[in-house]
C-alpha positions in Angstrom: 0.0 0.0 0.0 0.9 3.4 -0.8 1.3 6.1 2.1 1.4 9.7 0.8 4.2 11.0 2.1 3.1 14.3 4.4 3.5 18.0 3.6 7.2 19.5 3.3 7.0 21.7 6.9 7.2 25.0 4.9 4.2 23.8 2.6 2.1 23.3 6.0 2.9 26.5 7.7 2.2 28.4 4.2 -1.0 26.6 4.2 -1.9 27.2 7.8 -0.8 31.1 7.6 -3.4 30.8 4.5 -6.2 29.8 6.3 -5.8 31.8 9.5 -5.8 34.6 7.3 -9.2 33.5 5.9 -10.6 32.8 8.5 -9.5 36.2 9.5 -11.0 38.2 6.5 -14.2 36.3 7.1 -14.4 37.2 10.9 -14.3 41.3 9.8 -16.9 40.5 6.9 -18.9 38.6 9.5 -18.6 41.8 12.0 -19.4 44.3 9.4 -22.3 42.6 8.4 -24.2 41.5 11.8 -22.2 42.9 14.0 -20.3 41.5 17.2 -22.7 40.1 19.0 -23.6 37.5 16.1 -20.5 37.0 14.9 -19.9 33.5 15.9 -17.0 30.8 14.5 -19.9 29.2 12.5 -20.9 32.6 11.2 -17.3 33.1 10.7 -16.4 29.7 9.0 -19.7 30.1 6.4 -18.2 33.3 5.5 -14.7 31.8 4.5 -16.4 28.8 2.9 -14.8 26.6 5.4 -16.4 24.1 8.1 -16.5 25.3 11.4 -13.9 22.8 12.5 -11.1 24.3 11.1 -11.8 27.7 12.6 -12.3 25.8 16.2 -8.6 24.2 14.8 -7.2 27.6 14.4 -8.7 29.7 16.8 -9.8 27.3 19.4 -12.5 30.5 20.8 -14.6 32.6 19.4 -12.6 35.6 21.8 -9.4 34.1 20.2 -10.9 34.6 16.5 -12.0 38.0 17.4 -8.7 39.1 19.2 -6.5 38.2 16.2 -9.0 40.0 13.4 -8.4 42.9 15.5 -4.8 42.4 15.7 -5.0 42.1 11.8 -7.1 45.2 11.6 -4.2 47.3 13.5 -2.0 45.7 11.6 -3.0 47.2 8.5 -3.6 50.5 10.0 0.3 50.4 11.7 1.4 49.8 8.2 -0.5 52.6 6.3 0.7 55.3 8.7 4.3 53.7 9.0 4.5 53.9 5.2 2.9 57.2 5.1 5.7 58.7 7.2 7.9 56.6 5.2 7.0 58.6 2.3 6.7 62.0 3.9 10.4 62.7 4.3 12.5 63.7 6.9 10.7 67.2 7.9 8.5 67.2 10.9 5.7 69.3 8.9 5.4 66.8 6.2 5.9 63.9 8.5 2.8 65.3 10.4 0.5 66.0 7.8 1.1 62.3 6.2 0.2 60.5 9.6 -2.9 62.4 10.0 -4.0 62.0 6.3 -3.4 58.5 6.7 -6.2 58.6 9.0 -8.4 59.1 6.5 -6.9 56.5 3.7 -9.7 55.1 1.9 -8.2 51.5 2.7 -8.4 52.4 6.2 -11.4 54.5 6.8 -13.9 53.1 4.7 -18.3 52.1 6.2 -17.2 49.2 6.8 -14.0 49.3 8.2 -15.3 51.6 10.3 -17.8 49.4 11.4 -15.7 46.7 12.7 -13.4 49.3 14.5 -16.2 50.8 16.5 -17.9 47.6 17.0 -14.6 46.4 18.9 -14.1 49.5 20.9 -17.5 49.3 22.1 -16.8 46.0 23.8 -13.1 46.8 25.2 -14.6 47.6 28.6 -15.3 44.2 28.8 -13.0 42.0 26.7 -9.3 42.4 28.1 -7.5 40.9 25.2 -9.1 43.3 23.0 -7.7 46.4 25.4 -4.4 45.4 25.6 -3.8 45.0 21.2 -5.8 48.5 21.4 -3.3 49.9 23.8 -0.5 48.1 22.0 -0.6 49.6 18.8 -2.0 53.0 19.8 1.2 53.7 22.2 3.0 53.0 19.0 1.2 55.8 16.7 0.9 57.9 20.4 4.5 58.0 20.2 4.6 59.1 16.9 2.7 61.8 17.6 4.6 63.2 20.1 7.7 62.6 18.8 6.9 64.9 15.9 5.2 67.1 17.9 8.3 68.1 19.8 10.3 68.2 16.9 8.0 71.7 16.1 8.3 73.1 19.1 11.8 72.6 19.8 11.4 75.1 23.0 8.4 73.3 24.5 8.2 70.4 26.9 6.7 66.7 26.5 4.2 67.6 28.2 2.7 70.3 25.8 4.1 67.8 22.9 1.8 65.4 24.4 -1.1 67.7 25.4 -1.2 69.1 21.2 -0.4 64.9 20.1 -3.9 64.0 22.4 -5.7 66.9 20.4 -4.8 65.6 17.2 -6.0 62.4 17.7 -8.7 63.2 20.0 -9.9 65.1 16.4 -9.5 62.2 14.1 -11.5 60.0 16.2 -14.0 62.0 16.4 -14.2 62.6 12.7 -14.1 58.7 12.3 -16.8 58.9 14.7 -18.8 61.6 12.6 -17.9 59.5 9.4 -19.9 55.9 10.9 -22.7 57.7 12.4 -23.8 60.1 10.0 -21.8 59.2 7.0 -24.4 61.1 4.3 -23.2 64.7 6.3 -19.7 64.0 5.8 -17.2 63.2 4.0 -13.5 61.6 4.3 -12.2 64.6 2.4 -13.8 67.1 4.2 -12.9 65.7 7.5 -9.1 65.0 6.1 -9.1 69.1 5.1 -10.5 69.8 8.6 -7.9 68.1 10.3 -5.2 69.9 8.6 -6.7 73.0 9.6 -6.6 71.8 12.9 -3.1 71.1 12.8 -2.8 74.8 11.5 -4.5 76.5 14.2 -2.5 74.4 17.1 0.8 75.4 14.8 0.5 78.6 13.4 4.1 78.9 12.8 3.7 76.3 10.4 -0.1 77.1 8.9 0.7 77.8 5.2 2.1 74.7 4.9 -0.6 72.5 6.4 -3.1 74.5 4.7 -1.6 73.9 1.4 
């Protein structure tokens, strides 16, 4: 009798990687669609095409499924405004400008994304595990912030750095905010130009250029 000989080791974990990141897709299509609540692994797993077996195989819980589709959600966020700055140069105003505009990438803030995101910050309060990837990933961008920030006012302190980095993004999410609950009075554009004039009023020193 012939016994097929198994899967080179590289061949499984490509395969494996593929389907976590199915099932992973599928979760946020799931959430978009009916919401957190009713998301379940067999929501999740009829979504992907798959049987709900191999989610249970991959993700063991449904809080497990839902932690890592929102570590994949930050994920792509982290990488739009990393290669944003990435793009923006070495100076502090265009560095700026390019991590708030990244806010407000289509691939990033789209109805649905939007969604998902608001759908998982609604339950933080009382899911842990999706706090702590929240808190991971924002003191990343946080830092960012600041960082910048300080760079423009060479003669200020971290703590004002800080106080005009928490304004920033208190505007953004509120915009995002703005954007899910009343999307037909507002518009990514619009909310992307009002930021910048944000920045332009906190940094007048630097307002023709962020108004450009």
């Amino acid at each position: 009798m012939n016994i097929p000989s198994p899967k080179p080791r590289k061949e499984r974990t490509e395969n494996a990687e593929k389907r976590r990141a199915q099932l992973v897709d599928a979760t946020l299509r799931s959430i978009a669609a009916n919401g957190l609540a009713k998301t379940t692994l067999a929501t999740v797993a009829a979504e992907a095409g798959l049987s709900q077996g191999v989610a249970v195989f991959y993700f063991k819980s449904k809080t497990a499924l839902l932690t890592g589709a929102l570590r994949a959600l930050y994920d792509r966020y982290d990488a739009t405004w990393r290669e944003a700055l990435a793009r923006a140069g070495n100076d502090p105003v265009d560095r700026l400008a390019a991590l708030v505009l990244a806010d407000f990438d289509p691939e990033i803030c789209n109805a649905e994304t939007l969604s998902v995101w608001f759908a998982f910050w609604g339950e933080q309060k009382f899911t842990p595990q999706f706090a702590e990837v929240s808190a991971e990933y924002d003191a990343a961008r946080g830092g960012a912030i600041r960082d910048i920030c300080a760079e423009l006012r060479p003669g200020a302190d971290r703590e004002e750095a800080a106080r005009i980095a928490d304004w920033i993004d208190t505007l953004t999410d509120g915009y995002w905010q703005h954007l899910h609950v009343f999307p037909e009075k507002n518009s990514r554009e619009g909310a992307a130009r009002a930021a910048l004039e944000l920045l332009a009023t906190l940094l007048p020193e630097h307002a023709d250029r962020l108004r450009r």
